[in-house]
N, C-alpha and C positions, 0 to 999 in steps of 0.2 A: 117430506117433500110435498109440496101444494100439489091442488090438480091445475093449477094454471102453469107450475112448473112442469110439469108431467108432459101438459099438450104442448108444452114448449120444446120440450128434445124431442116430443112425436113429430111436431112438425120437422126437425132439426134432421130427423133423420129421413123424413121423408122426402127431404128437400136433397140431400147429402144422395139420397137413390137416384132421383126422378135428375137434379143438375137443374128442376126450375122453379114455379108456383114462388113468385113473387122474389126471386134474386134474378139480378144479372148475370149472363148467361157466361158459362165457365168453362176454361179451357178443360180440351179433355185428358184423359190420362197417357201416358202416350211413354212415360219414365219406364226402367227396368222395374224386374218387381222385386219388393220392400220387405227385409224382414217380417216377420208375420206380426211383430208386436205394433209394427206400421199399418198395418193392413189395410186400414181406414182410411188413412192419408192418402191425398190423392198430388200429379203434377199439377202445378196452377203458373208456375214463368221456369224459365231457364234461361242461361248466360252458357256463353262458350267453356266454364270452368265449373257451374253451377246449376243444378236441380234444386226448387224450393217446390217441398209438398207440405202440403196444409189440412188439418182437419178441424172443419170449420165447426164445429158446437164449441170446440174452447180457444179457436181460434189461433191454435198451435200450429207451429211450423218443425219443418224438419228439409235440413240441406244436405245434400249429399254432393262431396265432389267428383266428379265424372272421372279426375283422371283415376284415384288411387281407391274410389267407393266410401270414404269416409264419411261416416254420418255425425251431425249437429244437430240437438232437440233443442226446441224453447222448452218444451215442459214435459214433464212426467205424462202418464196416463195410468188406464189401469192396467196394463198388462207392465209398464218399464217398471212399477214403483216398489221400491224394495225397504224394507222395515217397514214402523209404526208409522202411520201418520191418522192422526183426527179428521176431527170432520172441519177444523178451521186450514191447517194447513191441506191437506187433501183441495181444497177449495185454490189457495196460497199456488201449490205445486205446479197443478194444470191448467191454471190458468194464465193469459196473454198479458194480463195487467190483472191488478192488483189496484183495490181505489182504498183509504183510508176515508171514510166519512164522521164528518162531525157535526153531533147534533147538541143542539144548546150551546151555552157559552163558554161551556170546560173542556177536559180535555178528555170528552166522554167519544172515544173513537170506536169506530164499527167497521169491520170489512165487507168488501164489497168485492165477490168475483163471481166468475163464469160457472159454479157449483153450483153453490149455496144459495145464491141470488136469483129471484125471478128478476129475467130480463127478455127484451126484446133483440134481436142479432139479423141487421141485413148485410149484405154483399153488394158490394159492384166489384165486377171484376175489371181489370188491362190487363197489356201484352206483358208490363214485368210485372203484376202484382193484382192488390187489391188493397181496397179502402172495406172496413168492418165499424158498420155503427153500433151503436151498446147503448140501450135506455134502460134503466132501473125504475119500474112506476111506483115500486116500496121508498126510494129516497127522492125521487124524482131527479137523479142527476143522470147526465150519460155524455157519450165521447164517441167520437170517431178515429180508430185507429187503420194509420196507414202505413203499408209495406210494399217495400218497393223491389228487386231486385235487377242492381246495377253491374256488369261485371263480376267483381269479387267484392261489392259490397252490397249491402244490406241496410237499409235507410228505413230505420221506424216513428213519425214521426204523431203525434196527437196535434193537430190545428189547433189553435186556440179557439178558432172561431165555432170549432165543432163542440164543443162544451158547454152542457147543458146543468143549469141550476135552476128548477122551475119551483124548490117548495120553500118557504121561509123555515130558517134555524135550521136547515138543511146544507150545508153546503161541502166540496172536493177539498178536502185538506192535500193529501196526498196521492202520486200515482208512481206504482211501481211497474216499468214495464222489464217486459220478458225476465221474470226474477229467475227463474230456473234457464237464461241460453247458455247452451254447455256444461250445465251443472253435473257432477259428478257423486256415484254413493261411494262413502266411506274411502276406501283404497282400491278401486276396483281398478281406477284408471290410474297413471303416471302424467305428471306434469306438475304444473301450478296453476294458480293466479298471481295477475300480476296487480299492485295497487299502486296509485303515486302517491305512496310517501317518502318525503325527500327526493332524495335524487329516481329512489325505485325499489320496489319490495318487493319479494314471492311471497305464498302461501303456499307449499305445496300438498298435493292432493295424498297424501297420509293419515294413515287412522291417528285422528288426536286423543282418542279414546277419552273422550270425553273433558278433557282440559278445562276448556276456556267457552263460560259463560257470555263473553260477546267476540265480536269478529271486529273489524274495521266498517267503519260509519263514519264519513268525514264529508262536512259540506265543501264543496268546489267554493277554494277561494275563501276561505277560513271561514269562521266564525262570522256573525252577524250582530253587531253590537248594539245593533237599534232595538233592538230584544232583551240583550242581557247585558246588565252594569257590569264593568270592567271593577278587576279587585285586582291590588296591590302586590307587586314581584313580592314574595319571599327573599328577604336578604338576612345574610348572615354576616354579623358588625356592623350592618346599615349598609355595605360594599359590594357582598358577595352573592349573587344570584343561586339559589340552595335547590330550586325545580326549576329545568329549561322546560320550556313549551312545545311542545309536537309540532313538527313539519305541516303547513299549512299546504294543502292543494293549490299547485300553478298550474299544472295542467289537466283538461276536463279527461281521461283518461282511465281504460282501465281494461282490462281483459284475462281469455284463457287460454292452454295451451293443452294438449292432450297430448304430450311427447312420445308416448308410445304406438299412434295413429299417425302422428305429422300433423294432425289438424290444428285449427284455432282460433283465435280473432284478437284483433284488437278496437276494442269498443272508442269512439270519442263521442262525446256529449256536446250534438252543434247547437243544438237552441235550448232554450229555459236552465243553462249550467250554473245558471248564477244564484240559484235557489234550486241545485238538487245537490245530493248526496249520491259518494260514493259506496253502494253498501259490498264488502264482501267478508262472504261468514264462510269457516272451513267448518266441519263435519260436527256435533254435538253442540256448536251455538245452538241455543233454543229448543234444544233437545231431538233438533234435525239431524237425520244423518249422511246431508248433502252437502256437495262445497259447492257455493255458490256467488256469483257476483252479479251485480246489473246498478241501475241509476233509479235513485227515490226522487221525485222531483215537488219539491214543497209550493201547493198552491197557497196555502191558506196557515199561517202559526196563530199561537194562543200566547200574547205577553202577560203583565201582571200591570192593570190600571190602576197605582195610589189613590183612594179615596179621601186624605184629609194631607194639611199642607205640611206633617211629618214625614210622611209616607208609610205610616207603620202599619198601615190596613191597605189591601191591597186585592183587586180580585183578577181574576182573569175574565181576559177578554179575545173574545176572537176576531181579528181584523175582520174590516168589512168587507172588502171586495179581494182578491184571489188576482194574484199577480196573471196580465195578460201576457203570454209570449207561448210561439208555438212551441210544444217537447221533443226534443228532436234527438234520436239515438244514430249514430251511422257504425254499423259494424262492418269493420276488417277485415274479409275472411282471410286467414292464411292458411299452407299447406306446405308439405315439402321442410328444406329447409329455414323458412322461413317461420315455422310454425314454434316461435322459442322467444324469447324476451331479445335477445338482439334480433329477430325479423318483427315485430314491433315496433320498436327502436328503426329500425329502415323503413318500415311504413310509415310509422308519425313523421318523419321527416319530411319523404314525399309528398304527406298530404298538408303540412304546413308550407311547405312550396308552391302546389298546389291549389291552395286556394289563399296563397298571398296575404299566409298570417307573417309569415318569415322571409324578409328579403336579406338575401344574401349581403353579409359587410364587410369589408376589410379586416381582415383576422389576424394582422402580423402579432407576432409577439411583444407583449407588454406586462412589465411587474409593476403591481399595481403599490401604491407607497400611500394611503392618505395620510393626512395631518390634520390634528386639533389643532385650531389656531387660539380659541380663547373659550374661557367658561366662567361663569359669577361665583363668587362666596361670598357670606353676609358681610357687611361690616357698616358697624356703629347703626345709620337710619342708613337701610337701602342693601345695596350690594359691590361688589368695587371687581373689577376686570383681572383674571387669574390666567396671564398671557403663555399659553403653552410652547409655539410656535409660532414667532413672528413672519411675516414676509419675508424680510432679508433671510430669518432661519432656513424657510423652505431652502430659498437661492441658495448659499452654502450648502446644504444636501444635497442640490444635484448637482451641484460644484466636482462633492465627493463621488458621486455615481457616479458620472461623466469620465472623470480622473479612471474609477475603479473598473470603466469599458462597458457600463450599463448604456445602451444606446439607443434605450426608447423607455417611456414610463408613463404611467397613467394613473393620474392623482385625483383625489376630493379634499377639497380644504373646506372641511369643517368650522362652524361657527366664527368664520369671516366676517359676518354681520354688526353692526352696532348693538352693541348689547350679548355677544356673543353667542353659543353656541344656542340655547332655545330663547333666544329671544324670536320669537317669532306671532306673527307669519312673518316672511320676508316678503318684500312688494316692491325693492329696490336695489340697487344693486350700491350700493352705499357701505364700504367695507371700516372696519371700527379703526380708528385714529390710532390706537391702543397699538395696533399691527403693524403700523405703515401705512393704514388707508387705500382709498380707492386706487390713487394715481398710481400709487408703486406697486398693487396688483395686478391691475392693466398691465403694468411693463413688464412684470415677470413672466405673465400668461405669453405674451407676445414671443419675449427673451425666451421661455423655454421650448414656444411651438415651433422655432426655428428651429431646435436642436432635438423636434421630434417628442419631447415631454408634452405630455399633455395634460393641465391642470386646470379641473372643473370645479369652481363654486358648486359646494350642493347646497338641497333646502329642502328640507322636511315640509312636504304643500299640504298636508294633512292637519296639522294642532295650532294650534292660538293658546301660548301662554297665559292661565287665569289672572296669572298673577302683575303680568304688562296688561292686560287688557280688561279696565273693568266695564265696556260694552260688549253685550253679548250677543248684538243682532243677528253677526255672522258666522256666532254654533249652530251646528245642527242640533234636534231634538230629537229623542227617540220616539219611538210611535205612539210612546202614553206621554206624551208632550213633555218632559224630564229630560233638563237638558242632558246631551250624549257629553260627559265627563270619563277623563283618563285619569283613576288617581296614581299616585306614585309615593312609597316613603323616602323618598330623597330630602334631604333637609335645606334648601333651597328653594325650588320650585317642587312642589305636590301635588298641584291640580292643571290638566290642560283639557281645554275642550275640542271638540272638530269640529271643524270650519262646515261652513253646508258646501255638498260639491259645486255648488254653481258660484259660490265665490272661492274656492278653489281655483276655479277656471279662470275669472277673471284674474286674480292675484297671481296666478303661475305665469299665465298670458301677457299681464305687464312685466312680470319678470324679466322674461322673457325677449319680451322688446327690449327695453333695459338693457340688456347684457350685450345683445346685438347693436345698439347703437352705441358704449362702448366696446365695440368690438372683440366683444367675446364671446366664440364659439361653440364653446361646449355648456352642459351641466351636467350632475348630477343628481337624481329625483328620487326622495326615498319618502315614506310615509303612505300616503295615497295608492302604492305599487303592493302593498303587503295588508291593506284594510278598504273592506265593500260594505257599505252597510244600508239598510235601510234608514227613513229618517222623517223628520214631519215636519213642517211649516206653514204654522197658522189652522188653519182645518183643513188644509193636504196635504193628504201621505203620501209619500215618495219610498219606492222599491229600491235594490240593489242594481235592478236595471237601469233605474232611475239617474244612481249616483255614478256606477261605469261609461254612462252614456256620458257623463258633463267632465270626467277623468279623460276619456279617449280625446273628446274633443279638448282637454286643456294640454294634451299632451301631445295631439297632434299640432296646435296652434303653436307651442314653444317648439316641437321639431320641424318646422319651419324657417330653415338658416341658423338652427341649433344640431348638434349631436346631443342626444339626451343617453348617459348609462344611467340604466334603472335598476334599483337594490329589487330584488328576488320576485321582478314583476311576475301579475298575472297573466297567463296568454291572451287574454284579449287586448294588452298593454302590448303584444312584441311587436306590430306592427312599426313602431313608433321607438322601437330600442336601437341603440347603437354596440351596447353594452348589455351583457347580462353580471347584474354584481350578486356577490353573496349568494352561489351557486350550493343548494345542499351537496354534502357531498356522502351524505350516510341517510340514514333513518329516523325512527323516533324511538326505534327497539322497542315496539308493541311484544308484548310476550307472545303471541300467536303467529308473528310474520315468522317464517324461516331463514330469508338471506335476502341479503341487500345487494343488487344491480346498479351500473351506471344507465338508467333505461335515457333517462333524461339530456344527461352528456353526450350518449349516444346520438341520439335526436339531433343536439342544438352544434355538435363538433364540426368547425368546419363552414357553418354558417354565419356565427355570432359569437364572439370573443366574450369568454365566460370566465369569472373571476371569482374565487375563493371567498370564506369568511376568512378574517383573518387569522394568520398564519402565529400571530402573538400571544393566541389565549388557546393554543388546542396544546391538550399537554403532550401527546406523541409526534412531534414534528417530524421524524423518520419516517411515522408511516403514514403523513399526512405529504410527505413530501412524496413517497409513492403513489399514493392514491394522485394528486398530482399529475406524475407519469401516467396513470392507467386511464384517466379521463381526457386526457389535454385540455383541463381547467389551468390557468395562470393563477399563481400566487396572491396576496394579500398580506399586507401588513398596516398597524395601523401607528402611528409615528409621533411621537411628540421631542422636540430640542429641548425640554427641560424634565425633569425625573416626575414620575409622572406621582410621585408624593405629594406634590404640589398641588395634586387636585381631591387632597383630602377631603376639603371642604365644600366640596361642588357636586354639582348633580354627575358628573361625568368620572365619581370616586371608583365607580367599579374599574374603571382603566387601568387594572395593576402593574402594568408592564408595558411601556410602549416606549423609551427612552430611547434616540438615536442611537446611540453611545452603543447598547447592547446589543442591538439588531445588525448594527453595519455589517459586520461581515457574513450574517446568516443571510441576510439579503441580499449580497451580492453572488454567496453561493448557489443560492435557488434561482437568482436571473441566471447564471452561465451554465448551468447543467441541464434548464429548463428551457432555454433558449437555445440552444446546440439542439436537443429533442425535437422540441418547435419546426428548426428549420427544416428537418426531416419528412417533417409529416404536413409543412404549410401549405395551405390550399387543397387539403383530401379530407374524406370524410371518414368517420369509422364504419367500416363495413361489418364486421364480426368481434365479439367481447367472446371470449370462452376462460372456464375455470378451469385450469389443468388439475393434477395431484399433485401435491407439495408445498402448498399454497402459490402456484405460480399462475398469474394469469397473459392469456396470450392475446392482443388486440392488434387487428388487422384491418390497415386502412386502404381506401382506394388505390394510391399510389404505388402499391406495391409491398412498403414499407409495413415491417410486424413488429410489435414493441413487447418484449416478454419482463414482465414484474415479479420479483419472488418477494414473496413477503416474509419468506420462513429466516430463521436463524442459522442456517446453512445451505451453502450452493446448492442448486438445482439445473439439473440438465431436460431440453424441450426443444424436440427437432434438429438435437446436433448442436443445438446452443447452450453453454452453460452459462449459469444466470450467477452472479454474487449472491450474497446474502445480506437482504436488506439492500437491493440495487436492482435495478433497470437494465433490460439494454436493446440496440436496436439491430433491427436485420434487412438489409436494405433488398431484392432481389433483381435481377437484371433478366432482359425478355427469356433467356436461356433457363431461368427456373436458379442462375447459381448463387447463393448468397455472396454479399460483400462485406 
């Protein structure tokens, strides 16, 4: 340790005594008194439910709640810290943030914290909180970090503007804050972590005794392609997808639970989510013997810039300038009953209400039916139209629903377009001769919205067929100027590029018009909902910010006298949904998560009519049809009037199974068992998910009304009710408390 370090915690402590000598003057201690391992800590705000004490050299916090005394650490010290730790994690542990710096052009990283590091550390204090400045004069970078305490939450935000880069080849890669809030050793504690993958994942707090070498790290909002080239599904025959891909983050989300205390939180990530990661490591990741989660938020990546016009030499390089947006953490605190993956689940709710990410929509019940209408196969020079599902087909189908007492539906009719299903982009609403054409989609759209069907033209706003379009002005390019290419081994079309978001915006936006001046009200929006990327044009680079920002606005411009349902949007995308399609409804089965939650169902039940992958390609439909019941997710099927062999030849060959013929009656069975359910539970929210014993689960909505699911292969009994096996049922209660 330096002696500049040295007279740095001499001041730290002499300041920490005296409360002055160059900080803002600090509220004073006034809290009950503090475990001894606290000692230091002093009161700095308080909330009708909350004590936050802070001890300012590492700029640690600790909450206590007033009613039940439960204590919340950001970080270790030396009296909490149990096992090994170095001298890098030691640093890691107890400190407030955590900087990742890079110097030169590789990816030569160095940490930076409140240990190890000389730095400079002032205070201002207010009435909830404080701002803490941090200069490094070894890297020459530093930050302002602010804490707030609001009520029962917690707002940790880094300004953007506070961010200091003052040496060249020096610059903030990454910043991790509070990486130890709530972190737990080994199995001392009970609960979990909760992560959003899929629909919802625990970790819980268990000795993994050493297992697994990483933990969950997933950037908010998947992957970033303006970084890294896209490489080709795995198919098996050229048909069959052989590795599915992991649940991408839709919600910025993430937290923990101390079950055996009531305490907890639920973390969301309000500013800079679009370039952070959610990290959560359980016990021997990294050789730690902490569980821990918190938000990595990426200023600054390193791509690979092609040096000759192969590509085959290639060096890194670190962008130039460091994505502007403030970092913004707001934590949850929960307590009580609330302090569990369904009170999380009721808080993201609220606060997507809230702050009017989520407007409330009409939620009746609807089985959702698409249809492929058309798709190309080679022949002789060119390709020739491979008609799955004409117009008239659809109309016949809901002929049969209709007839069969299906009394509401919600469609996407697929590759409509001239040129069928990827001919794209679409920029018109000009439907293929091959089908029927424009005029007799218009009539059906119209003919079926009378009788409550509701049938949405969709359009992939995201790709540009290479192979229709040999101008390329309006792909994007990644950030080493290379164009952003999707390839594919489909034997048809193999290459598409993405559009830049800004003609995105315009091309959805004429759509859009278009559809509304023939009078058609809805769409369907997939592509753009599922991919964020950074991008470059010309000699400027364009962030993820960048590209969400020209998304929101294309999608607010077309839900303008449009209903837009959006396939497995991101949440900065709900504002603007009418529909939630392609609803996860499990996980990615990481080997480390322990069990899968409906966190996310929970959330969105009640507010926005949420709809399944299809119901055609998951090979347990028994217990897809429960899971089902246990979410109040509606169905999905995807449909075609001719055997779907016929699309041997096409990009759309993976479709093994979608033929009317076979579906009919599975589909009418899940509209009337699932719409009987529906009507039970229409217009309330889910209040409580719990896992009984016997694999039964018991879900409790506002209204009154409790739905209990057995999943097992024999009856099960739960609160006087016995349940079938492999079946639902519901319990309705009256003010008297007596079931019906």
């Amino acid at each position: 340790m330096g002696k500049r370090r040295i007279l740095l915690l001499c001041l730290a402590a002499v300041l920490f005594l005296t409360g002055t000598a160059g900080l803002a003057e600090s509220p004073e201690t006034t809290g009950a008194a503090l475990p001894a391992e606290y000692a230091e800590y002093r009161l700095i705000a308080e909330s009708d439910r909350y004590e936050m004490y802070l001890y300012e050299p590492t700029i640690s916090l600790l909450l206590r709640n007033r009613e039940n005394g439960a204590l919340i650490a950001s970080t270790l010290n030396e009296h909490t810290a149990q096992g090994k730790l170095n001298k890098t994690w030691k640093g890691y542990t107890y400190s407030a943030f955590v900087l990742d710096v890079l110097t030169g052009s590789s990816k030569n990283y160095k940490q930076a914290d409140l240990i190890n590091n000389e730095h400079t550390l002032e205070y201002s204090y207010l009435e909830n909180g404080f701002d803490a400045a941090v200069f490094y004069p070894e890297f020459g970078l530093g930050l302002t970090l602010q804490v707030r305490l609001d009520g029962d939450e917690l707002l940790v935000t880094v300004p953007d503007s506070s961010i200091r880069e003052e040496t060249d080849g020096t610059c903030m890669a990454m910043v991790s804050l509070y990486p130890m809030f709530g972190a737990t050793y080994m199995d001392q504690r009970t609960g979990y972590m909760l992560v959003p993958d899929g629909n919802g994942a625990l970790i819980h707090l268990t000795d993994k005794e050493g297992r697994f070498p990483t933990g969950y790290s997933q950037l908010i909002y998947g992957s970033d392609n303006g970084f890294t080239e896209s490489s080709p599904a795995n198919y098996l025959w050229d048909r069959y997808e052989t590795v599915l891909k992991p649940h991408q983050i839709t919600a910025p989300v993430f937290g923990i639970a101390h079950t055996d205390e009531q305490t907890g939180y639920l973390a969301v990530v309000e500013q800079g989510e679009k370039r952070c990661s959610i990290e959560a490591h359980p016990n021997g990741v990294m050789r730690v013997s902490y569980n821990r989660c918190f938000a990595k938020f990426l200023l600054r990546d390193v791509y690979k810039q092609p040096l000759n016009q192969s590509g085959s030499t290639k060096m890194d390089m670190v962008e130039k300038d460091r994505t502007h947006h403030d970092l913004s953490v707001r934590y949850c605190l929960l307590t009580g009953e609330d302090a569990g993956y369904a009170g999380m689940a009721r808080r993201y709710r609220e606060y997507l209400q809230e702050y009017g990410i989520v407007t409330p929509q009409e939620d009746s019940y609807r089985t959702r039916i698409d249809f492929l209408a058309e798709d190309q196969e080679k022949f002789l020079v060119g390709t020739r139209a491979v008609v799955m599902t004409s117009v008239q087909d659809v109309k016949d189908i809901y002929a049969e629903l209709q007839e069969a007492g299906v009394s509401s539906v919600l469609s996407e009719y697929r590759g409509w377009q001239n040129g069928g299903m990827y001919a794209l982009p679409v920029t018109s609403f000009a439907v293929d001769g091959a089908i029927g054409g424009t005029g007799a989609l218009k009539e059906l759209i119209a003919e079926a919205a009378a009788q409550d069907y509701l049938l949405m033209p969709y359009v992939d706003a995201l790709r540009m067929n290479a192979a229709t379009n040999t101008f390329t002005y309006d792909a994007a390019k990644m950030v080493n100027k290379t164009t952003l290419k999707e390839k594919s081994s489909k034997q048809v079309y193999n290459l598409f590029y993405y559009l830049l978001p800004e003609k995105t915006n315009e091309k959805l936006t004429g759509l859009a018009e278009d559809l509304k001046r023939n009078g058609v009200g809805s769409m369907a929006v997939g592509g753009i909902t599922e991919n964020l990327f950074s991008y470059s044009l010309r000699d400027t680079y364009y962030t993820r910010n960048d590209g969400a920002y020209a998304y929101e606005q294309a999608l607010r411009n077309a839900s303008g006298g449009l209903k837009l349902a959006l396939e497995e949007p991101f949440q900065y995308q709900w504002p603007t949904m009418s529909a939630f399609l392609n609803m996860p409804l499990d996980g990615s089965e990481y080997m480390y998560t322990d069990e899968e939650v409906p966190f996310l169902t929970m959330a969105l039940k009640g507010l926005v009519p949420m709809y399944s992958d299809y119901v055609n390609f998951e090979a347990n439909k028994t217990e897809l049809f429960l899971t089902l019941a246990e979410t109040g997710v509606f169905p999905s099927f995807y449909i075609t009037k001719k055997n779907s062999s016929d699309l041997i030849y096409t990009n759309s060959n993976d479709l093994y199974s979608t033929e009317w013929d076979a579906y009919r009656e599975t589909v009418i069975r899940f509209d009337r068992e699932l719409r009987e359910l529906n009507a039970k539970t229409a217009g309330a929210v889910i209040e409580n998910h719990e896992k009984l014993e016997g694999g039964v689960r018991r879900v409790t909505y506002s209204n009154g009304v409790t739905v209990y699911v057995n999943y097992a292969d024999e009856d099960r009994t739960a609160d006087g009710e016995t349940i079938g096996a492999k079946s639902f049922r519901v319990s309705e209660r009256t003010a008297g408390g007596e079931a019906q």
